[in-house]
C-alpha positions in Angstrom: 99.4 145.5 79.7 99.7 142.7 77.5 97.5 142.1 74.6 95.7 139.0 74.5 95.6 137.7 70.8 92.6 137.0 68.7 89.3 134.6 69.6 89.2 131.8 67.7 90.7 128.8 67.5 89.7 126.0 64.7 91.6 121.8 64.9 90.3 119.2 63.5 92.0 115.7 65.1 91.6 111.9 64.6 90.8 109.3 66.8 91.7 105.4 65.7 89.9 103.2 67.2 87.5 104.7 68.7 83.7 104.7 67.3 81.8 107.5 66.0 79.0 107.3 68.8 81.8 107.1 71.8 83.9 110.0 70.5 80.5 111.8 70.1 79.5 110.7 73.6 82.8 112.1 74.9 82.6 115.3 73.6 79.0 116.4 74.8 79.9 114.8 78.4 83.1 117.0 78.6 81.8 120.1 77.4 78.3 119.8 78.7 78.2 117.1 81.0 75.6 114.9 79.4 75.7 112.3 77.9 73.7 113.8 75.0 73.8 117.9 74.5 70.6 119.8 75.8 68.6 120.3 72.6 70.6 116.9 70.6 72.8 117.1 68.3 72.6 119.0 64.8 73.4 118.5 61.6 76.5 120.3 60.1 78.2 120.3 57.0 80.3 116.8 57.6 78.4 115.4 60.1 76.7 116.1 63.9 77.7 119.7 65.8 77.2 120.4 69.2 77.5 123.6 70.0 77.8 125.2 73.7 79.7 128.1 75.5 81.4 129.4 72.4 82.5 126.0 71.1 81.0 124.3 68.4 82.2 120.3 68.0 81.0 118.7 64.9 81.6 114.9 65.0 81.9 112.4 61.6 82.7 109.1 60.9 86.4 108.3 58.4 87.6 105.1 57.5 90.5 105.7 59.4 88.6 106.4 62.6 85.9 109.3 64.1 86.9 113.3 63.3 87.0 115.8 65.1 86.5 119.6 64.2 86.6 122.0 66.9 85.9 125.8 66.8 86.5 127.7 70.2 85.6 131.4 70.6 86.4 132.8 73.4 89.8 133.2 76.2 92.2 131.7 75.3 92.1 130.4 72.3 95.6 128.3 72.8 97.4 125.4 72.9 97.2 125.0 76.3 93.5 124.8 75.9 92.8 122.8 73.9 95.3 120.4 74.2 93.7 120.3 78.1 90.0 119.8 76.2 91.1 116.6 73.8 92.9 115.0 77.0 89.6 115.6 78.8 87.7 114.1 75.5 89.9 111.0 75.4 89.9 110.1 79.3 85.9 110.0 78.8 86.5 108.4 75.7 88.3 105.7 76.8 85.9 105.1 79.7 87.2 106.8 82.8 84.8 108.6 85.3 83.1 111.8 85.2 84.7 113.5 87.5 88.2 112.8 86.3 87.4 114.1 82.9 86.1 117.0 84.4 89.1 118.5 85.8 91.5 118.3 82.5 90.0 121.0 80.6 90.1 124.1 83.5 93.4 122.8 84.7 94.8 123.4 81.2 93.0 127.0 81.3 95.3 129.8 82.2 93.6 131.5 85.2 93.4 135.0 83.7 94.9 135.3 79.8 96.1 139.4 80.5 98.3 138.1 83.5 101.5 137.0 81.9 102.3 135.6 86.1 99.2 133.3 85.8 99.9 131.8 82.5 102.6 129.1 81.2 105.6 130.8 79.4 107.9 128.9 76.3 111.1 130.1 76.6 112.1 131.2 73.0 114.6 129.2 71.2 116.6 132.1 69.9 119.6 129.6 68.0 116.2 127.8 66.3 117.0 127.8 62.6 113.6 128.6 61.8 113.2 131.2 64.7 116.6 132.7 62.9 115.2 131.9 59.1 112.3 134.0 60.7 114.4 137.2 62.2 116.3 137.2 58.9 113.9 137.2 56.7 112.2 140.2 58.5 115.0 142.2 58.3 115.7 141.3 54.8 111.9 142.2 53.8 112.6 145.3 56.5 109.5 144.8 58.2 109.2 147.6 61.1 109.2 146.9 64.8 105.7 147.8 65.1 104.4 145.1 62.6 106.3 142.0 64.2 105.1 140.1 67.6 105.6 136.5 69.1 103.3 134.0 70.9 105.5 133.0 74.0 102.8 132.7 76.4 99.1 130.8 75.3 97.2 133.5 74.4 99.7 136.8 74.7 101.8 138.7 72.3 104.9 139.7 73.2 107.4 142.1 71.0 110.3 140.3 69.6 113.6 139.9 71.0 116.3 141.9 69.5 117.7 140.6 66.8 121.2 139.6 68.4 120.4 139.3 72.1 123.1 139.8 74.2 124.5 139.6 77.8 122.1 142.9 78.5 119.2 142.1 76.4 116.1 141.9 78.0 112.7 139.2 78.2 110.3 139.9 75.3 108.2 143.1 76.5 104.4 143.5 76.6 103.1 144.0 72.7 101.6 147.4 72.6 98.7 149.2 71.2 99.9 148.4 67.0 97.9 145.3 65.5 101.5 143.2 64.4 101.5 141.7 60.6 104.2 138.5 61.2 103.6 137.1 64.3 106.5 134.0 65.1 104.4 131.2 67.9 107.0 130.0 69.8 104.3 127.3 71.5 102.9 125.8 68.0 100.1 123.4 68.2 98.8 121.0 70.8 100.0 117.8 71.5 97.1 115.6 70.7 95.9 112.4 72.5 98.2 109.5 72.6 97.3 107.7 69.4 95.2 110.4 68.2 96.3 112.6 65.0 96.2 116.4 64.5 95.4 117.4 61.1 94.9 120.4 61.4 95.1 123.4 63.7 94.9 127.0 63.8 94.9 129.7 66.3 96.7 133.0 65.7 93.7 136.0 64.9 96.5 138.2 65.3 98.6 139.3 63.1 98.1 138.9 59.0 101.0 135.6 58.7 101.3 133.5 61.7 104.1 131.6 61.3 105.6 128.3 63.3 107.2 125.4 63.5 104.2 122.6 63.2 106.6 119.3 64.0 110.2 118.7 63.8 112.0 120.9 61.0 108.0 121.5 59.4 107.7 124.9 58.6 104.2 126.7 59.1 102.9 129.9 57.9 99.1 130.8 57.9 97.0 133.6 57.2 93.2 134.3 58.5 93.0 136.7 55.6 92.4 134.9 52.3 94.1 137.6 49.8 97.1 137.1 51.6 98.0 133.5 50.2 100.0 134.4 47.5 102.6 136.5 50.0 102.2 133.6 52.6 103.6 131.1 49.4 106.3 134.1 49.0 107.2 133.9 52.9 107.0 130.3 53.7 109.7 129.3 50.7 111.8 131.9 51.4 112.2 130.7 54.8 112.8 127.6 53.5 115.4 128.5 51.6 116.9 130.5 55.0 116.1 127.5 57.4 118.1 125.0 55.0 121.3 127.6 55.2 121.3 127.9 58.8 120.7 123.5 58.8 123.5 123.4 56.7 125.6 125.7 59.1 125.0 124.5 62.1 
């Protein structure tokens, strides 16, 4: 069976020209379907939260337009997810109906996160200089099978390809019962609303570095666990330095 990876989910987004008290509004009408959360709104660290069902949404105002942090605990926490949710959160935004708004978020939802059938598959980019800077660099460090896993599914882990696939290699297998230390996300972040900005997102809970492509050539690699930064400097720059060989090459 195929492990679904960890629970939580964290963004935090932009939205230009919109006001604070619409973007607010939006977000209690899509996850709640008030207008106002049962209970109000309470006050958070940068400005109000609204919690409900596992998701906590704290809304502030910016010079540069209303932010948005979300925090999501529960299945899936993926890309599919919550790109679905800030879709939802901008139609209502921006003044469509109710019902409309209603349907983007469990449309994006996979309909059951252990059924690899029922959920949305990238296909890996094997010839990707960073997905290649990635496999390199893990046999160069000679990190074992067990520890490695990739995100090619919202919300799944898969084992990695081998590291030349060939005529007779196989799809990515089911990730078995080991807890994987570099995981690769083939899927990376969501795409946010058009106009809106994604500053920042994060989503693995499995595996000690998660590492992606964030946009374009960007390199990403993130850890849940703060004593890990130092190694996560000491990954990302010597992936860099791999990525920009196989740029050079290509």
């Amino acid at each position: 069976m195929t492990r679904p990876t960890g629970v939580l989910l964290r963004l935090h987004a932009v939205a230009p020209g919109l006001g604070t008290a619409d973007l607010a509004r939006a977000v209690s009408r899509t996850l709640t379907g008030e207008d106002s959360p049962p209970g109000g709104w309470s006050a958070g660290r940068r400005g109000r939260v609204l919690r409900h069902e596992g998701t906590s949404a704290e809304v502030t105002g910016a010079w540069d337009g209303p932010e948005l942090w979300l925090r999501h605990r529960g299945e899936p926490a993926a890309a599919a997810w919550a790109t679905g949710l800030l879709d939802a959160i901008a139609t209502v935004a921006a003044g469509a109906d109710r019902a409309a708004a209603s349907t983007a978020v469990p449309a994006a939802l996979p309909a059951d996160p252990a059924d690899p059938a029922s959920t949305p598959s990238a296909v890996p980019d094997t010839d990707a200089p960073a997905y290649l800077a990635w496999r390199a660099l893990m046999a160069r460090w000679q990190v074992a099978d067990r520890d490695l896993a990739e995100i090619t599914a919202p919300g799944l882990l898969t084992a990695p390809l081998p590291a030349a696939p060939s005529a007779t290699s196989h799809p990515p297998y089911p990730y078995r019962p080991e807890e994987p230390v570099f995981v690769f996300d083939h899927i990376g972040p969501p795409k946010p609303p058009p106009g809106w900005l994604l500053r920042e997102w994060f989503a693995p809970d499995a595996g000690v570095y998660h590492c992606s492509v964030a946009s374009g050539s960007r390199l990403s690699v993130r850890t849940p666990n703060p004593a890990a930064g130092d190694r996560s400097a000491e990954l990302l720059a010597a992936w860099q330095t791999l990525t920009a060989r196989y740029d050079a090459a290509a």
